[in-house]
C-alpha positions in Angstrom: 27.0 44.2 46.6 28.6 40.9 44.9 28.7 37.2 46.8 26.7 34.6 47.2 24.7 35.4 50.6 21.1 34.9 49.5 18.7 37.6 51.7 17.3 37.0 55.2 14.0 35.1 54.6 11.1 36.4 56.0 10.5 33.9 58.8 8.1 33.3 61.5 9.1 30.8 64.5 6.7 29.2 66.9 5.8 26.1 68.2 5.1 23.3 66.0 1.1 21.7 66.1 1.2 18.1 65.7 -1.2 19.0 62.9 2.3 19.5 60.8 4.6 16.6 62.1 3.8 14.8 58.4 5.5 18.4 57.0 7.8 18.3 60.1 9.2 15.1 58.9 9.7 15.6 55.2 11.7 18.6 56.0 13.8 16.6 58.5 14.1 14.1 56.4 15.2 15.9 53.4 17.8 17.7 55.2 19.0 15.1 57.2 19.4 13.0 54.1 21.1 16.2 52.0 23.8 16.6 54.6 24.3 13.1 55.9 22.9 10.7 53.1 26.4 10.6 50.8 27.7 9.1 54.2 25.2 6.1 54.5 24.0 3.3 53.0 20.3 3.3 51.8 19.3 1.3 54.6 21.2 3.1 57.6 19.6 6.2 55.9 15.9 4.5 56.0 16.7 3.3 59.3 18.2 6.8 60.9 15.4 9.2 58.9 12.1 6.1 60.3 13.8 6.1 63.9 14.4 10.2 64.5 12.7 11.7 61.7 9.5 10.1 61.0 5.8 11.0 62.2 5.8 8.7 64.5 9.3 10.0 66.4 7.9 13.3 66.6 4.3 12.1 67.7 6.4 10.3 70.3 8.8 13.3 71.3 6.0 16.1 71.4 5.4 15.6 75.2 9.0 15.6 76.1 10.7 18.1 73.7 10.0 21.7 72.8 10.0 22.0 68.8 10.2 25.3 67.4 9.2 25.8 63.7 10.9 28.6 61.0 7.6 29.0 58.8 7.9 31.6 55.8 4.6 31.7 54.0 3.1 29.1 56.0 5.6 26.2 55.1 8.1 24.5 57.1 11.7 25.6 56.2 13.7 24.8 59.5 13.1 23.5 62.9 14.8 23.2 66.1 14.4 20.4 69.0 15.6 21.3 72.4 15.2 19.3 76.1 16.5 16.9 78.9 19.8 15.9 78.3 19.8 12.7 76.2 23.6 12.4 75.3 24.7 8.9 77.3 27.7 9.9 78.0 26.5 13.3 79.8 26.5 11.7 83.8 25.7 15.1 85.3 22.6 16.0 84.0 21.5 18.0 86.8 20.5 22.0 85.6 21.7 21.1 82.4 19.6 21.1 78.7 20.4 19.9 75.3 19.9 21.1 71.7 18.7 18.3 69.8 18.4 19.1 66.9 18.7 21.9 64.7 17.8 21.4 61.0 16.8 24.3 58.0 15.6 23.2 54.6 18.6 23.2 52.1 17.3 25.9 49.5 17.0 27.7 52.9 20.4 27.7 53.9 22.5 31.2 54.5 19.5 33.1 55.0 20.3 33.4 59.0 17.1 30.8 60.1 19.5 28.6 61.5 20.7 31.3 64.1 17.5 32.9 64.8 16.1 29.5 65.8 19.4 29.1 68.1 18.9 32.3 69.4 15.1 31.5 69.8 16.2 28.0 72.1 18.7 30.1 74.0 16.1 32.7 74.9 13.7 29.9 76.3 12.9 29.9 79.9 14.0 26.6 80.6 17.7 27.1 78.5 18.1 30.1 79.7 18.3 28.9 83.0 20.2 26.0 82.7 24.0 26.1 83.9 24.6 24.2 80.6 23.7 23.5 77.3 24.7 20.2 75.6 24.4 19.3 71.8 26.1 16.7 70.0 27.1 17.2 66.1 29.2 15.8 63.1 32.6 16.6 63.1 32.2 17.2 59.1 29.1 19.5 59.4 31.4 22.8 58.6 28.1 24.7 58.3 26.8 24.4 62.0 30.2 23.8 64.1 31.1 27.7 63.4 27.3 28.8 64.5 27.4 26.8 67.5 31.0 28.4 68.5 29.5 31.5 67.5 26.6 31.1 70.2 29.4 29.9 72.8 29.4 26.1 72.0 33.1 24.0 72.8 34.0 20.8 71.7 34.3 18.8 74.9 34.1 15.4 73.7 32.5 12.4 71.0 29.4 10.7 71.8 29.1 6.8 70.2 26.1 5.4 68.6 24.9 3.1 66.1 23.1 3.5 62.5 21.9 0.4 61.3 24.6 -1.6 63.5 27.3 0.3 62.1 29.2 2.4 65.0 28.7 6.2 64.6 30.2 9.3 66.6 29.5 13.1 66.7 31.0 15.9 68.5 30.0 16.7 72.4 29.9 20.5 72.6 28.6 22.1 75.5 27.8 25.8 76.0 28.1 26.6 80.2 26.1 29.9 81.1 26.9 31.9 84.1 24.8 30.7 87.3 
């Protein structure tokens, strides 16, 4: 068979131990950066990678997130961040969750991680009981807008936010489950 659809990876996914938030972070890091970076300056990127993908953000979201890890051989290659709703301009938060975040190392890209840590999230207790699922995500990120319609995800609106003072705005998709 011809294309360009590297081979499933051979992944693993479980919870992250703070022993690995350093790894954690590089990974987020470096794909945040990859995707994102050629849109910022070099110090909203320092700024948005030390405020929500550093050590200490994850030391300080462990206790209120659940972080799932894709490991393949023991390293890091894609990690998803699900809880509370966060997005400010979400008012009813009541038996609702969010996605928030859902990132898989670039060189790991098209090897279906991303969607078998969505599906992973999904399958959680606490999502799959939730009347609705929130997640916020650039509208130029043509590689997870068609996964999160896939899982059910529609555009209902733009959250606003600032990198570095400089106004921002992603996508509001939401994903409503049957009660």
């Amino acid at each position: 068979m011809t294309g360009t659809r590297k081979p499933r990876a051979q992944v693993q996914i479980e919870p992250v131990n703070p022993a690995e938030f350093e790894e954690l972070a590089k990974l987020a890091s470096d794909s945040f950066a990859d995707t994102f970076g050629h849109t910022m300056t070099d110090e909203e990127l320092r700024q948005s990678l030390a405020e929500s993908r550093s050590v200490a953000y994850f030391e300080k979201t462990f206790s209120s997130s659940t972080i799932l890890v894709a490991k393949e051989a023991d390293r890091i290659v894609g990690y998803v961040q699900y809880g509370d709703v966060k997005i400010p301009e979400i008012k009813d938060r009541d038996d609702a969750q969010e996605l928030g975040r859902l990132y898989v190392a670039t060189d790991h890209h098209g090897q279906g991680i991303g969607r078998r840590l969505m599906d992973t999230a999904l399958a959680d207790p606490a999502m799959e009981s939730a009347a609705k699922i929130y997640l916020q995500v650039w509208d130029q990120n043509y590689k997870a807008i068609p996964l999160y319609e896939s899982c059910g995800f529609k555009t209902v609106g733009v959250t606003y936010f600032e990198v570095a003072g400089r106004p921002m705005q992603d996508l509001i998709m939401l994903r409503e489950q049957k009660p």
